[in-house]
C-alpha distance (Angstrom), angle and dihedral (degrees) to the residues before:
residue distance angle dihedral
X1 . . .
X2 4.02 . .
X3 3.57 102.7 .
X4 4.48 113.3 70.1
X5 3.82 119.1 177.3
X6 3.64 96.8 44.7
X7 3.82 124.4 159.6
X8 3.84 123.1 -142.7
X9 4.05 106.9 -1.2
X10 3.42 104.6 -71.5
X11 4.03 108.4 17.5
X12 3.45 125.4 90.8
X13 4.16 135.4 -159.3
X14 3.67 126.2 -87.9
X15 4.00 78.8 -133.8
X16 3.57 98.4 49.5
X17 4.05 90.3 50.2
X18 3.54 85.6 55.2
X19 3.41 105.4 52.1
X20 3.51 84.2 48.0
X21 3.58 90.0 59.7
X22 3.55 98.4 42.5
X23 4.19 85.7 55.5
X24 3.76 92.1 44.2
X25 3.27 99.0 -122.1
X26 3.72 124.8 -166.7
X27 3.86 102.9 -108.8
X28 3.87 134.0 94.7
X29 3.75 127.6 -108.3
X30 3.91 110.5 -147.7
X31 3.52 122.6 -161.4
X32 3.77 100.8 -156.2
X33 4.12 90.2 -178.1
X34 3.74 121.8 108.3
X35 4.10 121.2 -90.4
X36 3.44 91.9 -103.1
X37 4.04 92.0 55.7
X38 3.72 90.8 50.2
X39 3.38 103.0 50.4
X40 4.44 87.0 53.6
X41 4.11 88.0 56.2
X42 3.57 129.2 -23.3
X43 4.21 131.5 168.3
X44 3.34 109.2 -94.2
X45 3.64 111.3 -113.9
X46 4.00 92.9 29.0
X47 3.73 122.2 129.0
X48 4.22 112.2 -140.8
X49 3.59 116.4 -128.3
X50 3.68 106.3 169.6
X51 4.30 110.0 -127.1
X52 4.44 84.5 -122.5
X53 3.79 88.8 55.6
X54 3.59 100.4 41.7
X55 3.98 99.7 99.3
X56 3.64 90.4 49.0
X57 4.21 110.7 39.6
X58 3.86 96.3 35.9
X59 3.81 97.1 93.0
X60 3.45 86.8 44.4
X61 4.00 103.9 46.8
X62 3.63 89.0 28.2
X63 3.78 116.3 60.4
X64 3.39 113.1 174.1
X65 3.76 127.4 51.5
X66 3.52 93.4 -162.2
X67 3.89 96.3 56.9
X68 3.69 117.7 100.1
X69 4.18 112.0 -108.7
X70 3.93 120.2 -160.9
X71 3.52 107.1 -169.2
X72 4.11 130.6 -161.2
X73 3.50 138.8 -179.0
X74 4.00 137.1 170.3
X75 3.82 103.8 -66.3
X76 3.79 101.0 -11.8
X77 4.05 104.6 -90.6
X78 3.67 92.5 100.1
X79 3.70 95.2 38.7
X80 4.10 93.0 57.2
X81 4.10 92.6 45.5
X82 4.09 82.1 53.1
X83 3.27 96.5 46.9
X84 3.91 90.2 59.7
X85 3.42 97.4 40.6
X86 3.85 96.4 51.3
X87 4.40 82.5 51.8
X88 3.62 82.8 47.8
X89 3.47 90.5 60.3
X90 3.98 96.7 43.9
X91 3.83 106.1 -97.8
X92 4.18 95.0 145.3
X93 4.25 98.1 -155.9
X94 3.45 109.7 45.6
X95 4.12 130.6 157.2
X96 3.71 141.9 -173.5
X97 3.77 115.6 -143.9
X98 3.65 81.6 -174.8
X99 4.20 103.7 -140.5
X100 3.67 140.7 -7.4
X101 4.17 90.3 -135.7
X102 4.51 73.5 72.6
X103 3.98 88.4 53.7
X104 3.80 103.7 112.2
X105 4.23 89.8 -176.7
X106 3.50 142.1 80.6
X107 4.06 120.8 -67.5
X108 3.53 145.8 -152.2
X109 4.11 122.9 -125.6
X110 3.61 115.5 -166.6
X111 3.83 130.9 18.8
């Protein structure tokens, strides 16, 4: 398993995520908000995948299976239903950091 100090079985800490970041790991951060949302403030170093598109861009913006996924979204509703559907479709190592209103770092606006 890649990710350690996790909380409840699949969510991981704002903290954790960033020291992840920080050590450039090799996982992808997925913004599952809409455009809009992630333009206003997004985690730098996160890759947007809108929650409506999810089902049908995730093979494509998401290449390997195997690689571990950490997911976020505005207050962590959309985040959790994303997390299950990206297991649903066979991704093995996925995480919900729950939402960015709990990210106590620096963001990005724009992009």
């Amino acid at each position: 398993m890649f990710f350690g100090k996790t909380t409840a079985a699949g969510h991981v800490k704002p903290a954790e995520v960033h020291d992840m970041l920080d050590s450039h790991a090799d996982f992808v951060l997925v913004d599952v908000r809409s455009k809009e949302e992630h333009m206003s403030a997004n985690i730098p170093g996160s890759t947007l995948l809108p929650l409506d598109q999810l089902a049908s861009g995730a093979e494509k913006v998401l290449t390997s299976k195997e690689k571990p996924i950490v997911v976020y979204c505005q207050s962590g509703i959309r985040s959790a239903q994303a997390a299950k559907v990206l297991r649903k479709l066979g991704f093995q190592d996925v995480r919900d950091m729950g939402g960015i209103t709990g990210w106590p770092f620096q963001v990005s606006r724009g992009r």
